[in-house]
C-alpha positions as CSV (number, residue, x, y, z in Angstrom):
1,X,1.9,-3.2,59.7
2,X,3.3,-3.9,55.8
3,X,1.7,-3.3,53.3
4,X,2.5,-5.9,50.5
5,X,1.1,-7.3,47.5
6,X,0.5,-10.5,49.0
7,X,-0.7,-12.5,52.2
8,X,1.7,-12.9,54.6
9,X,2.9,-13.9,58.1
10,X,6.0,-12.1,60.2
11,X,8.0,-12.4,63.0
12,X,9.8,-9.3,63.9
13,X,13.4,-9.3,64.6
14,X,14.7,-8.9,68.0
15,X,14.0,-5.8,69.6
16,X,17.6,-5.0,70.4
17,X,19.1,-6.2,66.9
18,X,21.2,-3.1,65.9
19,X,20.8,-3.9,62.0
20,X,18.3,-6.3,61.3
21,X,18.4,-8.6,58.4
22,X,15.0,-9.8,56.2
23,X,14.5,-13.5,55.7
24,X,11.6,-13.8,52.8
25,X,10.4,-17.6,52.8
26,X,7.7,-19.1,50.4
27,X,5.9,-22.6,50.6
28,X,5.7,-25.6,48.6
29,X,2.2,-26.1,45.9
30,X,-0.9,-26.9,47.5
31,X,-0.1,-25.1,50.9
32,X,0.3,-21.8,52.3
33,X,1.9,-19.2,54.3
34,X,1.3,-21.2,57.7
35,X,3.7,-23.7,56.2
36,X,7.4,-22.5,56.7
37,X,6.2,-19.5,59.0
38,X,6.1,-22.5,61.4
39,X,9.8,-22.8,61.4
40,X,10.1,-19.0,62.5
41,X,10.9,-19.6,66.1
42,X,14.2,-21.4,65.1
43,X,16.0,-18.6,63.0
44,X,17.4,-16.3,64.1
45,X,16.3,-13.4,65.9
46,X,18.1,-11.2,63.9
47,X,16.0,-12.0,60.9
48,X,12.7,-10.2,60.5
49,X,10.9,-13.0,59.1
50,X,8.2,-13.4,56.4
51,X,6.4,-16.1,54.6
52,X,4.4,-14.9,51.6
53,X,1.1,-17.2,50.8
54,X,1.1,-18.1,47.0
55,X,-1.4,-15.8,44.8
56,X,-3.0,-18.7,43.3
57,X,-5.7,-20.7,45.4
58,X,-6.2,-24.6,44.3
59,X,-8.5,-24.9,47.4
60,X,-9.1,-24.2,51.4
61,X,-5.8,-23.2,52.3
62,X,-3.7,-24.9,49.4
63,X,-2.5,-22.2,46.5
64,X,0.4,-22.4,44.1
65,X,2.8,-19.9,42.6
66,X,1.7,-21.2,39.0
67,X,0.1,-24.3,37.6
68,X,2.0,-27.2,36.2
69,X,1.5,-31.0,34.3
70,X,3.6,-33.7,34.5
71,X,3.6,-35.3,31.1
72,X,3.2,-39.5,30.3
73,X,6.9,-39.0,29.8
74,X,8.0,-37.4,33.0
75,X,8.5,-33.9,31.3
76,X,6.4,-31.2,33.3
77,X,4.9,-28.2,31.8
78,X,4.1,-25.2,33.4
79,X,1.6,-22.1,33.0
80,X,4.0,-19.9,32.5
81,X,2.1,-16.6,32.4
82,X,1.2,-17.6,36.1
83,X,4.6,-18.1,37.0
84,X,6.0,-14.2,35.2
85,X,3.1,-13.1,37.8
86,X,4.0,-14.6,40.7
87,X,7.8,-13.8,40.4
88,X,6.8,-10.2,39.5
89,X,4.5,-9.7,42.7
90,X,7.1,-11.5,45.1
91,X,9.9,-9.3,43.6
92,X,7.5,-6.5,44.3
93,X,7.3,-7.3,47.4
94,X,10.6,-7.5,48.4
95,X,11.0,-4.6,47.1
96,X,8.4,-2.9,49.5
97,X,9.0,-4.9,52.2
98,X,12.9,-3.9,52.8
99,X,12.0,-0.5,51.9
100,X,9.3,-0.4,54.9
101,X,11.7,-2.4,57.1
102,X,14.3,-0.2,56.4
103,X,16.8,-3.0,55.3
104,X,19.0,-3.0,52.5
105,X,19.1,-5.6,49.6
106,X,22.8,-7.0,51.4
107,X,20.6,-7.9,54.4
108,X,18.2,-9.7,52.6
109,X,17.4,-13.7,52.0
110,X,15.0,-15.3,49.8
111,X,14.2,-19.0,50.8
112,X,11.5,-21.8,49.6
113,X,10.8,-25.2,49.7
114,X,9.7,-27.0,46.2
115,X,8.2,-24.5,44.0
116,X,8.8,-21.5,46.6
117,X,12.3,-22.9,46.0
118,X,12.0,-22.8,42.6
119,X,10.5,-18.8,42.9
120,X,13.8,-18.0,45.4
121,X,15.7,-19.6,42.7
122,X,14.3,-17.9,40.1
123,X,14.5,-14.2,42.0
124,X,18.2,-14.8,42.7
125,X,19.4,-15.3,39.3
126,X,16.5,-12.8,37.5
127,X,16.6,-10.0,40.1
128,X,20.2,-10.6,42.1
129,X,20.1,-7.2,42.9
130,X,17.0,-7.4,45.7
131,X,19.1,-9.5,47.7
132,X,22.3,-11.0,49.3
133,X,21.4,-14.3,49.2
134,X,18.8,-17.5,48.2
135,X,18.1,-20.8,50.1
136,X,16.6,-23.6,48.1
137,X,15.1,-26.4,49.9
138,X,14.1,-29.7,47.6
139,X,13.8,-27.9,44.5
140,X,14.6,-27.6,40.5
141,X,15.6,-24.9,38.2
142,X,12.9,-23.5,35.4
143,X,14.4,-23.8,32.2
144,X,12.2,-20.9,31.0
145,X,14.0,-18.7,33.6
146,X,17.9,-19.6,32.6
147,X,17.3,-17.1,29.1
148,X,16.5,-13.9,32.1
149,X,19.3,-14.9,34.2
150,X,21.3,-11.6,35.1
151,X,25.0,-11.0,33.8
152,X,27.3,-12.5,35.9
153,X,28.7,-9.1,37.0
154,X,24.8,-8.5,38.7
155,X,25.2,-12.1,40.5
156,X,28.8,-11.6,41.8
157,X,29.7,-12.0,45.6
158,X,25.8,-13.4,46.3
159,X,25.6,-16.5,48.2
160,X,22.7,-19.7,47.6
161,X,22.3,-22.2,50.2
162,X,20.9,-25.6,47.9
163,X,19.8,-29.0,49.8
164,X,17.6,-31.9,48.6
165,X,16.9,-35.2,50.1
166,X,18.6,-38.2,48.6
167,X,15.3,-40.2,48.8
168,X,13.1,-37.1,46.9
169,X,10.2,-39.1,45.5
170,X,8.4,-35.8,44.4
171,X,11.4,-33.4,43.3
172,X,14.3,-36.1,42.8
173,X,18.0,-35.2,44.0
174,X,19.0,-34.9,40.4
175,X,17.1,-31.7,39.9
176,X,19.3,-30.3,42.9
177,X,22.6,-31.5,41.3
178,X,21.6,-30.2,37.9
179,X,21.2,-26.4,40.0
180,X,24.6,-27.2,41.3
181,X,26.1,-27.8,38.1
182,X,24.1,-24.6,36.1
183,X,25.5,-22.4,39.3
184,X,29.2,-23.8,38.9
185,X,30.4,-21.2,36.1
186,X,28.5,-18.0,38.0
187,X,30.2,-16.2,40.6
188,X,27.5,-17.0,43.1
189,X,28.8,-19.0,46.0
190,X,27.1,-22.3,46.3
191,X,26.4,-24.1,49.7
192,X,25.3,-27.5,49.1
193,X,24.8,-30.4,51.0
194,X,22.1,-33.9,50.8
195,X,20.5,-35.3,53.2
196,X,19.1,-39.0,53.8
197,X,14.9,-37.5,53.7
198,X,12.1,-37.1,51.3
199,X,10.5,-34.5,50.2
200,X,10.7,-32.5,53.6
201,X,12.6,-30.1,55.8
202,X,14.2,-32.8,58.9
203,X,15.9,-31.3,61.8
204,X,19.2,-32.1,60.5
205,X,18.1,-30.2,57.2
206,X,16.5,-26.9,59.0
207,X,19.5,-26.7,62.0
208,X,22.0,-27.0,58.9
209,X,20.4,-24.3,57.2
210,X,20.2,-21.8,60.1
211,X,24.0,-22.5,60.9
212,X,24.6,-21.2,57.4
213,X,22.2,-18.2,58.3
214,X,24.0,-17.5,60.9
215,X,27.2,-17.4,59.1
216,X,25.7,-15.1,56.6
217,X,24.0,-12.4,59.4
218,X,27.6,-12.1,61.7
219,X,30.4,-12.2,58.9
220,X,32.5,-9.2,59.7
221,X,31.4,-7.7,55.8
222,X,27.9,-8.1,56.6
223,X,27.0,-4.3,55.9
C-alpha cells in the first residue's frame, strides 16, 4: 500500500506491463477523489493510476485544493496560502508515489479537471522536473503561479495535453486559449483541441485524451 500525504484511490497497472508509467489525476472544487478515479477503467493499463482527494473539506464528500471569490466584476480571488499548500503536498506526493512505484519522473502524468487542472498546471510549469507530462481538462492558469514558473531549460521536451468545452459556462473557453497562448513561447509541447460541451469530460473529450496517452506511453523515446 502507498503511503502519501493525501487520500487517494489506485488502479495498478497491468501485471505484465514491463515499465509501467504513473498517471496522477485530481478533481474539480466541491468533489473528491471518487470523481476522475471513475474514468480509471478506460486508460490505459499501462498507467498505474491515482486520484488524490483535495486537502481541503467544504462538506460530506466535497473539498477543494484552496478557496476562492468571484468578485461583482468577474475577477476571482483566491486563498492563496491554501493553494502554496496544496501544490506543496501534491508535489510531495508525487514525489513519494513514483519513488514507491519505482517510476521515474519521464513516466509520469499529472492531469485534472477545473481546479485539479489548474494544480496539474501549476506543477508542470513550477516543478517540470517531477514529470514528463500535464493534462488539463476545462481549466485556467493562476496568475500568482506565472512569477514561479521554471526556466525554460527545466520545461524543455515536456509535453501538456489542454482541452475546454466551447460552451464552458463555469471556466469559459477563453481561459483555455489564454494557457495556449502563455505556453506558445516555452518549449513545452502543446496538444490542444475544443470540444462542443460544458463544463465536463464527454466521451469524445476522455477517448481523445487517452489517444494522446497512448501516444505518450509507446513513443519509441519513451524511457
Amino acid at each position: 500500500m502507498l503511503n502519501l500525504p493525501l487520500t487517494f484511490l489506485q488502479r495498478p497497472a497491468a501485471a505484465s506491463t514491463p515499465r509501467p508509467w504513473l498517471l496522477v489525476l485530481m478533481h474539480g472544487v466541491g468533489s473528491n477523489e471518487q470523481d476522475l478515479f471513475s474514468l480509471s477503467p478506460q486508460i490505459p493499463g499501462r498507467f498505474h493510476v491515482l486520484s488524490l482527494r483535495a486537502p481541503f473539506r467544504m462538506g460530506p464528500g466535497s473539498h477543494a485544493w484552496f478557496d476562492f471569490s468571484i468578485e461583482p466584476n468577474g475577477d476571482r480571488t483566491i486563498n492563496e496560502a491554501q493553494e502554496a499548500q496544496s501544490r506543496a503536498l501534491v508535489a510531495q506526493a508525487l514525489e513519494s508515489a513514483a519513488e514507491q512505484l519505482g517510476i521515474p519522473p519521464e513516466r509520469v502524468v499529472v492531469g485534472g479537471f477545473s481546479q485539479g487542472g489548474i494544480m496539474a498546471l501549476s506543477l508542470l510549469l513550477t516543478r517540470p522536473e517531477l514529470m514528463h507530462a500535464g493534462l488539463v481538462w476545462h481549466s485556467r492558469l493562476l496568475p500568482q503561479v506565472v512569477p514561479l514558473t521554471a526556466p525554460a531549460d527545466a520545461l524543455r521536451g515536456k509535453r501538456l495535453w489542454l482541452s475546454h468545452g466551447t460552451h464552458d459556462n463555469v471556466i469559459p473557453l477563453a481561459n483555455a486559449q489564454a494557457i495556449a497562448h502563455h505556453m506558445a513561447p516555452l518549449p513545452v509541447a502543446v496538444t490542444y483541441h475544443e470540444f462542443p460541451s460544458a463544463h465536463e469530460i464527454r466521451p469524445s473529450e476522455l477517448a481523445a485524451t487517452v489517444a494522446w496517452l497512448e501516444s505518450l506511453s509507446t513513443t519509441p523515446t519513451a524511457f
